[in-house]
LUMMARNU-451160 format. One record per residue (C-alpha): residue in one letter; x, y, z. Coordinates in nm, 2 decimals, padded with zeros to 4 digits. Example, Ala and Ser with C-alpha at 12.3 -4.5 7.8 and 13.67 -1.06 7.14 Angstrom:
BEGIN
ATOM:a:01.23:-00.45:00.78
ATOM:s:01.37:-00.11:00.71
//
This chain:
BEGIN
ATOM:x:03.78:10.01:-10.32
ATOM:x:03.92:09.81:-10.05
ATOM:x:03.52:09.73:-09.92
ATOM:x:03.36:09.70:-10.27
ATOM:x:03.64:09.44:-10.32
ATOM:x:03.65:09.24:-10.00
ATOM:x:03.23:09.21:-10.04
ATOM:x:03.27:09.10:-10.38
ATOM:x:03.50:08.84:-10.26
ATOM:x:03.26:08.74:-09.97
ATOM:x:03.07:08.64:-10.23
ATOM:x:03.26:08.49:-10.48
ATOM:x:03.47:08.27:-10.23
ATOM:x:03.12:08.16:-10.11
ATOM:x:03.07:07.93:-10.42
ATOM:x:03.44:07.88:-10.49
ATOM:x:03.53:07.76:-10.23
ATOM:x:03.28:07.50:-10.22
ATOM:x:03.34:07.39:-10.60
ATOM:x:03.72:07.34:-10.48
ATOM:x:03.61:07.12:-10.19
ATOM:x:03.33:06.93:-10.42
ATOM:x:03.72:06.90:-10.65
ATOM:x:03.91:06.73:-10.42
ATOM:x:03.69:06.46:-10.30
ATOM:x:03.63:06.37:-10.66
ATOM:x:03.95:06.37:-10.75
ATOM:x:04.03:06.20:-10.45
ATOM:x:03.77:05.94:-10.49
ATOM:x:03.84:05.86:-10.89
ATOM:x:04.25:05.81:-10.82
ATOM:x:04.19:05.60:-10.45
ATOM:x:04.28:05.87:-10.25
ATOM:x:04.64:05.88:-10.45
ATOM:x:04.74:06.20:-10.26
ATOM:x:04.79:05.96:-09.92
ATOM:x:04.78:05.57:-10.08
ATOM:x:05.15:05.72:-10.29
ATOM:x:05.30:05.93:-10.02
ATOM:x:05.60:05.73:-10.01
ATOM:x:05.64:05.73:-10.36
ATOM:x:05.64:06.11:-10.39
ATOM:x:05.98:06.09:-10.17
ATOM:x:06.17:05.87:-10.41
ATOM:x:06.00:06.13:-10.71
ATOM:x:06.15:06.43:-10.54
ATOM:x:06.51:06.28:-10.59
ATOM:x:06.52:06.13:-10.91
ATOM:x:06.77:06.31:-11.15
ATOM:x:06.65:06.45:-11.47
ATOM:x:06.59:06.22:-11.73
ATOM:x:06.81:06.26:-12.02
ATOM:x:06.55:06.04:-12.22
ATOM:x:06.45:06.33:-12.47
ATOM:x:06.72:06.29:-12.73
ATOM:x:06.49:06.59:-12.96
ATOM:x:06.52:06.84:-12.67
ATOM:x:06.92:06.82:-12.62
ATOM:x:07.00:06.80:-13.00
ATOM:x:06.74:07.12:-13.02
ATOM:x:06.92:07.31:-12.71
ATOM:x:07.25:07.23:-12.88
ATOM:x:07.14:07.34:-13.22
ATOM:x:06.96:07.69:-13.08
ATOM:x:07.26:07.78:-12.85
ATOM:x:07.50:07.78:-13.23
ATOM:x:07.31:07.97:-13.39
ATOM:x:07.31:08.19:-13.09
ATOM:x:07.72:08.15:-13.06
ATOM:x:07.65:08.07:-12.65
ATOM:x:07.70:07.72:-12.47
ATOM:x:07.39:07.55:-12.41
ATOM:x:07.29:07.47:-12.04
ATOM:x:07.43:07.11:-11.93
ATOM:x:07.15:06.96:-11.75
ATOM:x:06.71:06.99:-11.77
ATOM:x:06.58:07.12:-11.49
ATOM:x:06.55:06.77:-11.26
ATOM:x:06.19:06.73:-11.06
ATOM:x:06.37:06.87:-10.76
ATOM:x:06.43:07.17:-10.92
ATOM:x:06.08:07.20:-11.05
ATOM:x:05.96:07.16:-10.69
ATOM:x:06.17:07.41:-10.57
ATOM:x:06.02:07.69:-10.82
ATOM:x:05.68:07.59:-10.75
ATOM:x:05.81:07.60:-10.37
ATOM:x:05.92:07.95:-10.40
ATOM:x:05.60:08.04:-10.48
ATOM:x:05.47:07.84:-10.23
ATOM:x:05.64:07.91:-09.94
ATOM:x:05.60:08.27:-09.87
ATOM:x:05.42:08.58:-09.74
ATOM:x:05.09:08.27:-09.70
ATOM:x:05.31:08.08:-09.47
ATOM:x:05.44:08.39:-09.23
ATOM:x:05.14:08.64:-09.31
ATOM:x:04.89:08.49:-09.45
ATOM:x:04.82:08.25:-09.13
ATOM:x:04.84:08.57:-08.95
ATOM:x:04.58:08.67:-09.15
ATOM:x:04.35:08.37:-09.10
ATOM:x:04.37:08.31:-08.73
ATOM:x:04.31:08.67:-08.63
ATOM:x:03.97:08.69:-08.87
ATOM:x:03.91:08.30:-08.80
ATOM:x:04.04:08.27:-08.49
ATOM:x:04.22:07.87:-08.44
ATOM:x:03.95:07.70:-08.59
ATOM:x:04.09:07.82:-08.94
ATOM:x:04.46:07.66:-08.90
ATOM:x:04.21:07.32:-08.90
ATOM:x:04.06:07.39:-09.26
ATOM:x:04.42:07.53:-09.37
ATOM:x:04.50:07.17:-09.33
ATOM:x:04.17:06.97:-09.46
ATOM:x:04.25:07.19:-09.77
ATOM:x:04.60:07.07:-09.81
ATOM:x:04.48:06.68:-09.79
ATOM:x:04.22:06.70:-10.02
ATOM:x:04.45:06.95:-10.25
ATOM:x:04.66:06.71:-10.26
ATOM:x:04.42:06.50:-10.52
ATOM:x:04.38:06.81:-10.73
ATOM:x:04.75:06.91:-10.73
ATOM:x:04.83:06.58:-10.86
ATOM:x:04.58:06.58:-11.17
ATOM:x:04.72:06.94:-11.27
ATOM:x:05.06:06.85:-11.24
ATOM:x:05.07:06.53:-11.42
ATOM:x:04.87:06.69:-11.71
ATOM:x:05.10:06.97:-11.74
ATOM:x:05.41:06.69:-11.76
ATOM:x:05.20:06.53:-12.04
ATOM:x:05.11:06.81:-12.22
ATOM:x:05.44:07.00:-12.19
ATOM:x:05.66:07.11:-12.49
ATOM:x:06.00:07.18:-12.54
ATOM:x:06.20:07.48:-12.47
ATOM:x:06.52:07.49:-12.67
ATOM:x:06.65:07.79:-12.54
ATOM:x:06.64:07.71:-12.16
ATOM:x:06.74:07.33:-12.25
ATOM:x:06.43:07.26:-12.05
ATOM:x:06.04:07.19:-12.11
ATOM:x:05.79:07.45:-12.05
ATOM:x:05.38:07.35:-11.94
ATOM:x:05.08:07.42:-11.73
ATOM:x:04.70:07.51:-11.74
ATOM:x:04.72:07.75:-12.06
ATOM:x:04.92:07.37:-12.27
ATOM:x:04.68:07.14:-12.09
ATOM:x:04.36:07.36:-12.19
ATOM:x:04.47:07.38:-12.56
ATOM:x:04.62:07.05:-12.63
ATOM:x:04.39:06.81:-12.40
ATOM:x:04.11:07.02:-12.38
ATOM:x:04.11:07.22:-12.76
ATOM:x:04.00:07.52:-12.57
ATOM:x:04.20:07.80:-12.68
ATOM:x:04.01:08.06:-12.56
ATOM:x:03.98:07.89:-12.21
ATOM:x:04.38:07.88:-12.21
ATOM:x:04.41:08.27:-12.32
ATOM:x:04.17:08.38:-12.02
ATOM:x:04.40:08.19:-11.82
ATOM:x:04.71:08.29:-11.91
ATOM:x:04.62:08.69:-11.90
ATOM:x:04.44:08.61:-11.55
ATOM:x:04.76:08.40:-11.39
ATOM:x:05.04:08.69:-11.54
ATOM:x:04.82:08.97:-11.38
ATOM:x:04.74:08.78:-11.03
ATOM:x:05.11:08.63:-11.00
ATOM:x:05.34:08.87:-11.17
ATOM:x:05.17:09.20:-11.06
ATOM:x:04.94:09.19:-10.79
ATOM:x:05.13:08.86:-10.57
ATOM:x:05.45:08.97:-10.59
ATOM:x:05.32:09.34:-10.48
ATOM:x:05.22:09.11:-10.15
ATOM:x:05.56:08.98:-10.11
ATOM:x:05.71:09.33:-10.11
ATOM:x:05.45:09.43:-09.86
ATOM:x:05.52:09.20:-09.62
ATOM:x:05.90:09.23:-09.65
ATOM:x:05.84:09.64:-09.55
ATOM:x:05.59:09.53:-09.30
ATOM:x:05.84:09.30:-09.12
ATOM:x:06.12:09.55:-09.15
ATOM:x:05.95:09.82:-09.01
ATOM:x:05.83:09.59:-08.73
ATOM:x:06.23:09.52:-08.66
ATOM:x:06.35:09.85:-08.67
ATOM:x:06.05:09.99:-08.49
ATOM:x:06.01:10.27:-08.81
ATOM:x:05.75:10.30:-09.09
ATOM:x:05.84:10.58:-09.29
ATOM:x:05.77:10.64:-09.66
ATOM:x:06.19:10.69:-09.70
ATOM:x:06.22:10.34:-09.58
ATOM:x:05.94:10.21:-09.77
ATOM:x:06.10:10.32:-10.08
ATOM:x:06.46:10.26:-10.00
ATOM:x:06.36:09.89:-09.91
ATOM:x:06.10:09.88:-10.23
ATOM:x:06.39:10.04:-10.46
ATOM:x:06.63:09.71:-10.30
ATOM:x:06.40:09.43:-10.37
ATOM:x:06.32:09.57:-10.75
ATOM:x:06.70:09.59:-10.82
ATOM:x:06.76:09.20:-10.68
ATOM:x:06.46:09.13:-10.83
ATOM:x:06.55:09.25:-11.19
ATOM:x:06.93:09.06:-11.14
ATOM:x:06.75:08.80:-11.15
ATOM:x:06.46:08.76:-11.36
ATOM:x:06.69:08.90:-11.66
ATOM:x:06.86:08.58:-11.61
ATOM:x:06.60:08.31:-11.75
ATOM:x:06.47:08.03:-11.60
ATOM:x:06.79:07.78:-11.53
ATOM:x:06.90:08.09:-11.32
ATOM:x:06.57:08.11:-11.16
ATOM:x:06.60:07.73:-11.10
ATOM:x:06.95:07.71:-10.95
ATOM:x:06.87:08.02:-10.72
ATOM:x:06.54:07.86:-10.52
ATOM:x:06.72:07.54:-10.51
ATOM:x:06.97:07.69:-10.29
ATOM:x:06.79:07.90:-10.11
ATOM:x:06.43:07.79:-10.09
ATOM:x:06.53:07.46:-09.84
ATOM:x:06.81:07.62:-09.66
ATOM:x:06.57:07.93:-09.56
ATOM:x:06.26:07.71:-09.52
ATOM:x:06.43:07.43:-09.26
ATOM:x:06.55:07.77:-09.08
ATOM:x:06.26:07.87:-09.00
ATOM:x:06.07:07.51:-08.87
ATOM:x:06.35:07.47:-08.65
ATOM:x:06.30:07.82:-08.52
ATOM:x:05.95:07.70:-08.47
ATOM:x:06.04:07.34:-08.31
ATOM:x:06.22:07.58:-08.07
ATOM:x:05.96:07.77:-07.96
ATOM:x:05.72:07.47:-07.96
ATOM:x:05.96:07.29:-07.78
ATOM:x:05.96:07.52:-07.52
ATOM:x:05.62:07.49:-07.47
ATOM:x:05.53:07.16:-07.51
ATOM:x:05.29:07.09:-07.25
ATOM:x:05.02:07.34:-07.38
ATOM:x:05.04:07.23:-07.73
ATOM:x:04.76:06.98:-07.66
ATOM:x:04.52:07.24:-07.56
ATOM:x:04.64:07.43:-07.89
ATOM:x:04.54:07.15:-08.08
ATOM:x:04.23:07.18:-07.85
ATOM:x:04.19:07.55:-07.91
ATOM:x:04.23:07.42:-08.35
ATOM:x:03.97:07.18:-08.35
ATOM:x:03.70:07.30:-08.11
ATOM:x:03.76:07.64:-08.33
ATOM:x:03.72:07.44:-08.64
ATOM:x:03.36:07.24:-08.57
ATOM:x:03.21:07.45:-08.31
ATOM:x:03.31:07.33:-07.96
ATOM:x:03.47:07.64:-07.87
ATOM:x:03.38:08.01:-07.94
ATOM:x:03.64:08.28:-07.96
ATOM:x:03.59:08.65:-07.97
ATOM:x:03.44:08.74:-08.33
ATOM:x:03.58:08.46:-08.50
ATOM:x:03.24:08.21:-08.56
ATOM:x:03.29:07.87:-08.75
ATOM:x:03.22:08.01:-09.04
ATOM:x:03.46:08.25:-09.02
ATOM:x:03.72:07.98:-08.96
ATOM:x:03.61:07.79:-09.23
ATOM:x:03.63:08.08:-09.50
ATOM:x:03.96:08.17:-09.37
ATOM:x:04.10:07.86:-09.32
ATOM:x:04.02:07.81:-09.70
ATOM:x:04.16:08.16:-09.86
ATOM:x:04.48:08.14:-09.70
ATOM:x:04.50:07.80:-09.72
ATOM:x:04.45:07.83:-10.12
ATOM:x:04.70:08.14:-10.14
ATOM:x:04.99:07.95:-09.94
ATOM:x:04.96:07.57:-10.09
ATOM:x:04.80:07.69:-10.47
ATOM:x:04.61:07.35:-10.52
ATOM:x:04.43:07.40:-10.80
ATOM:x:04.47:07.76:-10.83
ATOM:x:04.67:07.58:-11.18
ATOM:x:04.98:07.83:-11.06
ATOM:x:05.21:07.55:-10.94
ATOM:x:05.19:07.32:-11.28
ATOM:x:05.36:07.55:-11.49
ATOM:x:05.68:07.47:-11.24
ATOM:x:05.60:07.08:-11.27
ATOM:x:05.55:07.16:-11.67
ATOM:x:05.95:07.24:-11.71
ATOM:x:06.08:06.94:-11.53
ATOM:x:06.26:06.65:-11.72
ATOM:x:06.06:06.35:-11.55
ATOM:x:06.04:06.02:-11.69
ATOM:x:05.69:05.96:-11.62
ATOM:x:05.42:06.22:-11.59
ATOM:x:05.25:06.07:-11.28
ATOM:x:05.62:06.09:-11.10
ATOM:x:05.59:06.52:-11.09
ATOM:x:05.20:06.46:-11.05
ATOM:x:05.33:06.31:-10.70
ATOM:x:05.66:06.56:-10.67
ATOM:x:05.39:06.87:-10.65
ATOM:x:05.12:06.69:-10.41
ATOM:x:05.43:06.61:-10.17
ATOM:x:05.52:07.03:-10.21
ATOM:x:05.18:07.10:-10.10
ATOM:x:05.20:06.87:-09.79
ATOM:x:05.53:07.08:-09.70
ATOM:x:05.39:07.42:-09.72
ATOM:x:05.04:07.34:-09.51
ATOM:x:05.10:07.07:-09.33
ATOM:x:05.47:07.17:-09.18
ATOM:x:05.54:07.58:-09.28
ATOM:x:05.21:07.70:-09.23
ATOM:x:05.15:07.45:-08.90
ATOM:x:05.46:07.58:-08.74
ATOM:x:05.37:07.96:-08.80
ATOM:x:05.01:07.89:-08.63
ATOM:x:05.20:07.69:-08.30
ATOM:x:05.42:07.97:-08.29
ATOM:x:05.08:08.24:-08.28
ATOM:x:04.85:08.04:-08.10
ATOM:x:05.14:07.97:-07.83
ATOM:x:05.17:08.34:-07.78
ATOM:x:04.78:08.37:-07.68
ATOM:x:04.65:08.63:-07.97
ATOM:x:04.31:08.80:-08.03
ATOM:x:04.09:08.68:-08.26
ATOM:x:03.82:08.87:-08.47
ATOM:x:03.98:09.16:-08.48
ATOM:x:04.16:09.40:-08.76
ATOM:x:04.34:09.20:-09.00
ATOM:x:04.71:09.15:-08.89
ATOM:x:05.00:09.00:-09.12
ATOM:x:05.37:08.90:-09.08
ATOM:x:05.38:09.15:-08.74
ATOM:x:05.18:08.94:-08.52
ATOM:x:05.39:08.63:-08.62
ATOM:x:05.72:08.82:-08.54
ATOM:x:05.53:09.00:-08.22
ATOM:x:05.45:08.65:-08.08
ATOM:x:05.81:08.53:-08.18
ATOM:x:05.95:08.79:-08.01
ATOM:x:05.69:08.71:-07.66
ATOM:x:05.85:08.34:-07.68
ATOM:x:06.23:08.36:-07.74
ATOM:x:06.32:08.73:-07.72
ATOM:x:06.37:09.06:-07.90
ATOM:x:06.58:08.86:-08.14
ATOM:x:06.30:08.65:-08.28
ATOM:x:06.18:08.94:-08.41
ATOM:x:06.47:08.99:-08.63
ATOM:x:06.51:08.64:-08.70
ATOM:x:06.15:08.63:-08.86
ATOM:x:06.23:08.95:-09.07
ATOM:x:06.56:08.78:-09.21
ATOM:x:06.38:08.48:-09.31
ATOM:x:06.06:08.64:-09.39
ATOM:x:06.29:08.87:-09.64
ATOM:x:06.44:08.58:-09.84
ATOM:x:06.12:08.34:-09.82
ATOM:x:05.92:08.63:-09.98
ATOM:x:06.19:08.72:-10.22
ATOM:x:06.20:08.35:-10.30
ATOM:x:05.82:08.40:-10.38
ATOM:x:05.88:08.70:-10.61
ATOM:x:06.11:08.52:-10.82
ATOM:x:05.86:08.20:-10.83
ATOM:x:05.63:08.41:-10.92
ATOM:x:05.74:08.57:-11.17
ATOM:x:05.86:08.25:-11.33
ATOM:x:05.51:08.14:-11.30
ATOM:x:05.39:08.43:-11.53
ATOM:x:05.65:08.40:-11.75
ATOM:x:05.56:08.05:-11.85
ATOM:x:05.22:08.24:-11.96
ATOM:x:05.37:08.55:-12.17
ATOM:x:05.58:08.26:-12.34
ATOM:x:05.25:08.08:-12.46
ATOM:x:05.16:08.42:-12.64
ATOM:x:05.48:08.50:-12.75
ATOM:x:05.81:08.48:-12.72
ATOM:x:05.91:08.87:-12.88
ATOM:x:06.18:09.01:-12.70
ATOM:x:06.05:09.32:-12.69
ATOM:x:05.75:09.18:-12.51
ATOM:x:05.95:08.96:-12.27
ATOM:x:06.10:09.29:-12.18
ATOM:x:05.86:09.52:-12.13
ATOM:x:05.63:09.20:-11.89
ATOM:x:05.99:09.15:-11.66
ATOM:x:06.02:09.55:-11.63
ATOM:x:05.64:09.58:-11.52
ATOM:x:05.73:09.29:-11.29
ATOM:x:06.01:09.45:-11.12
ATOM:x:05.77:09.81:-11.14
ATOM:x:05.49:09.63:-10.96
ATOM:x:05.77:09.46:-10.68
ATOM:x:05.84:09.82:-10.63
ATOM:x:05.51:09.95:-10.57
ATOM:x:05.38:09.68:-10.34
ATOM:x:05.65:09.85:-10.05
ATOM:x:05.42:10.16:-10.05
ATOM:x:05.06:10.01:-10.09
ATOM:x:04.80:09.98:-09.88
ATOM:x:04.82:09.58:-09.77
ATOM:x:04.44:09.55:-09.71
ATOM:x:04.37:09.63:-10.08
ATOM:x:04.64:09.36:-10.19
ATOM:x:04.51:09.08:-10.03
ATOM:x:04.15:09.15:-10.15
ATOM:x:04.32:09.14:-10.55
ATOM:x:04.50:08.84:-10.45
ATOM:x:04.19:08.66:-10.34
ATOM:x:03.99:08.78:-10.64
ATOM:x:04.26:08.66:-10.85
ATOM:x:04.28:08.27:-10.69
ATOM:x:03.94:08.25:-10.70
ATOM:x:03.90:08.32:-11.08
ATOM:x:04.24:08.11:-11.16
ATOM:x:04.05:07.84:-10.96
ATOM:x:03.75:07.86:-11.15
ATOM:x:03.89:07.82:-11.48
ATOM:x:04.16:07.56:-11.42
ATOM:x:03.85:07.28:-11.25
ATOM:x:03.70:07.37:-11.65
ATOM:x:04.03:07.22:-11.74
ATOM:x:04.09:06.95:-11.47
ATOM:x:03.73:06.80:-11.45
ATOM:x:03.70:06.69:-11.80
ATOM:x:04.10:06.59:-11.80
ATOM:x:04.05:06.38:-11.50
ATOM:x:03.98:06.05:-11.75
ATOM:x:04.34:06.08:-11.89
ATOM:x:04.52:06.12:-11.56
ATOM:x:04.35:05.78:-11.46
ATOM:x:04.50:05.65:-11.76
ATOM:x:04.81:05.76:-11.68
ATOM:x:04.82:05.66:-11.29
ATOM:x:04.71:05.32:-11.41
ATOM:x:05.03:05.23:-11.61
ATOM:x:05.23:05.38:-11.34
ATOM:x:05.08:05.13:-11.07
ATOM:x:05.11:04.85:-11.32
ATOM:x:05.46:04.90:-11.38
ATOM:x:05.52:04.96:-11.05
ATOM:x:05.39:04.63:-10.93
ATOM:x:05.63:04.46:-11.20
ATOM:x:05.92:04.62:-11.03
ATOM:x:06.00:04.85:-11.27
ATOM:x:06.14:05.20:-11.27
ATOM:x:05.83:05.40:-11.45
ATOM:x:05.88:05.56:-11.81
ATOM:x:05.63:05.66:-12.04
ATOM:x:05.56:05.65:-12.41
ATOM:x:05.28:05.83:-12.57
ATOM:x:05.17:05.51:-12.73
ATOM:x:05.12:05.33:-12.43
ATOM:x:04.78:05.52:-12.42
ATOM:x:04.62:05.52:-12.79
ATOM:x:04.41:05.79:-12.90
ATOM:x:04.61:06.05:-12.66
ATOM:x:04.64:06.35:-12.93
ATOM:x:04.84:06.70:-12.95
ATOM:x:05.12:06.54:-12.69
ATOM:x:05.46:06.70:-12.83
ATOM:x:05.71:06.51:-12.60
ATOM:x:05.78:06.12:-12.44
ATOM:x:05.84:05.98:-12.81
ATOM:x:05.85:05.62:-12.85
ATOM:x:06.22:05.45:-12.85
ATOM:x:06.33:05.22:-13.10
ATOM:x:06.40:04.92:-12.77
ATOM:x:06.06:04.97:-12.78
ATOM:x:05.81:04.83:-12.47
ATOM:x:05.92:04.47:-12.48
ATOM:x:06.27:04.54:-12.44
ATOM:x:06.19:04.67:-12.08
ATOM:x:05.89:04.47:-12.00
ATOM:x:05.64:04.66:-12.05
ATOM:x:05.43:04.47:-12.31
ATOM:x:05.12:04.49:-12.14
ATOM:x:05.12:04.80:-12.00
ATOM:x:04.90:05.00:-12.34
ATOM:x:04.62:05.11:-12.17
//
């Protein structure tokens, strides 16, 4: 199964990821490279607190926790927030294991392409995430919003069908077969530490991560959100400066690493089994699986965040995929490459990043990588199961349903301890491709409105004010539920001319 699946995905990655590529330098071309011209906009985004503009959702929150005889939550969830769920899903098993993955089938060349897919990403990351802020709608309940492809291909795109293919695709690829990964590479690192890989282990460690897991999926999503805000940045900063120490302490070869990355990447140097090409596919895959741009996985986080301008999430989630490519993933390949590994070989995971810890700082590092390994793919399991979530809720909200998606969740967390890893990763990569596939449907034709919508955020911008948006500002925009028009209407803030 494991062959017949890895060919098929020989194949199928061999168009996709060209189409992705052929993505982002459109995208990148129609919003003036927005994904680099914005990057210090994206910083003040991240910090902004939620916008208490949406006097409908609060009255609605109020009026649904009465009748339910429970308090209802205080705040939205603010764009940080949002960032850090889509971050947990983010920053994970790709960052630790899945460069592992690349550079031993790709050899350093691939790191390169891991990084030319994060810039031009970037682009597509912002046109999904700013459609799923515009096409979001309100979630009563949670005292939050909810959005992402399976909205944006029904109410932009009136493609129902589209959005239902989606939603069934994302809920099997990140609630099942993803968070199986997670739990793979958590056993895999543990066993590495304590130098034992038996089945009682497997389970014992498969049996804790199910019961953490189910403490906190049970909880709905403000829970969700308040646990990867603490932990996703504490755990994450952990490990880059564990991997500032070890490059720091080997700072005079890391120009001939950087050497090593880009002669790998176009050709000027050959290593053992791993061709260009080679680094180029891989580069790509796990480049896809660790940042998500336009996998449509990450817009369902920027859909539940109270923003006051859709553009301002749009620039929140390009920002998260700078973090997990550009810094998590580049520290994990310093800390392999520094440790001389062999490329082109069988495929290796989260142990060669703690074996090559371990060569550069000790026995400890090994330990260390394990500990944050364990809470980074946790992290990822609960990200991604929020991620689903947001898809069962487009079908239905039945109780009964909910329950029986967050038990086969925690079931499937389980079963990843004691599955074959090779045969994960093949179903992973089967899944992003297809997610890929039918978000671009989405995105492509959408692009027109995002323009729209980046234009009257430069223009008030350059007037000095503080972005909002109302739905009238851009006339003709249908099926958009939320960012009702205000009775101090546009001229009261300045923004006569900004209808576009």
């Amino acid at each position: 199964m494991t062959d017949f699946i890895t060919s098929l995905n020989d194949s199928y990655w061999g168009v996709v990821v060209w189409i992705l590529v052929a993505a982002g330098v459109y995208f990148g071309i129609r919003t003036i490279v927005v994904q680099i011209r914005l990057l210090p906009h994206m910083f003040g985004a991240v910090t902004e607190p939620p916008s208490q503009d949406d006097d409908v959702l609060a009255q609605g929150a109020a009026a649904h926790a009465g009748e339910k005889g429970t308090k209802a939550p205080d705040k939205s969830i603010s764009p940080f927030k949002a960032f850090t769920i889509s971050a947990a899903s983010r920053v994970g098993t790709g960052n630790v294991a899945g460069v592992a993955v690349a550079i031993t089938l790709g050899g350093p060349g691939a790191v390169f392409w891991m990084w030319m897919i994060a810039i031009l990403g970037g682009a597509t990351a912002f046109i999904e995430a700013t459609l799923a802020q515009l096409y979001k709608t309100r979630d009563y309940a949670a005292n939050a919003y909810r959005g992402g492809p399976a909205y944006y291909m029904t109410r932009g795109l009136n493609a129902k069908w589209l959005a239902v293919i989606f939603g069934v695709v994302i809920t099997i690829t990140f609630g099942f077969i993803n968070n199986a990964l997670q739990t793979n590479s958590i056993v895999s690192s543990v066993a590495t530490s304590v130098d034992s890989d038996t089945t009682t282990m497997k389970v014992v460690i498969g049996v804790a991560v199910a019961l953490l897991t189910a403490m906190i999926v049970f909880g709905g999503v403000q829970r969700i959100a308040s646990f990867t805000q603490i932990l996703v940045p504490f755990m994450a900063i952990a490990y880059i400066l564990l991997g500032l120490l070890v490059i720091g302490m080997n700072i005079s070869e890391i120009p001939a690493v950087i050497g090593d990355i880009i002669g790998g990447a176009l050709g000027f140097k050959e290593f053992a089994g791993a061709t260009v090409g080679a680094a180029f596919m891989n580069g790509m895959r796990r480049g896809l699986f660790s940042n998500e741009a336009g996998q449509g996985s990450a817009p369902n986080a920027a859909g539940t965040a109270a923003a006051s301008h859709p553009c301002k999430q749009g620039l929140v989630q390009t920002l998260g995929v700078y973090f997990d490519t550009l810094i998590v993933c580049s520290v994990t390949a310093f800390i392999i490459l520094l440790s001389n590994p062999t490329f082109g070989t069988d495929v290796e995971g989260a142990k060669l990043t703690q074996d090559s810890m371990a060569a550069q700082v000790g026995d400890w590092g090994t330990h260390a990588v394990t500990l944050i390994l364990f809470f980074l793919a946790f992290s990822s399991v609960i990200g991604n199961y929020y991620l689903a979530q947001s898809n069962v809720e487009y079908f239905t909200k039945n109780p009964v349903v909910m329950l029986v998606f967050r038990s086969l969740v925690v079931i499937c967390v389980f079963l990843g301890a004691i599955v074959d890893v090779p045969v994960i990763w093949a179903l992973a990569d089967t899944g992003a491709a297809t997610m890929v596939v039918l978000n671009l449907c989405a995105l492509i034709p959408l692009c027109p409105v995002v323009l729209k919508l980046l234009r009257n955020y430069s223009l008030q911008k350059r007037e000095g004010i503080d972005p909002v948006f109302r739905r009238s500002m851009i006339p003709g925009l249908k099926n958009v539920e939320c960012w009702d028009d205000k009775d101090d209407s546009f001229e009261a803030v300045g923004t006569v001319g900004l209808r576009i």
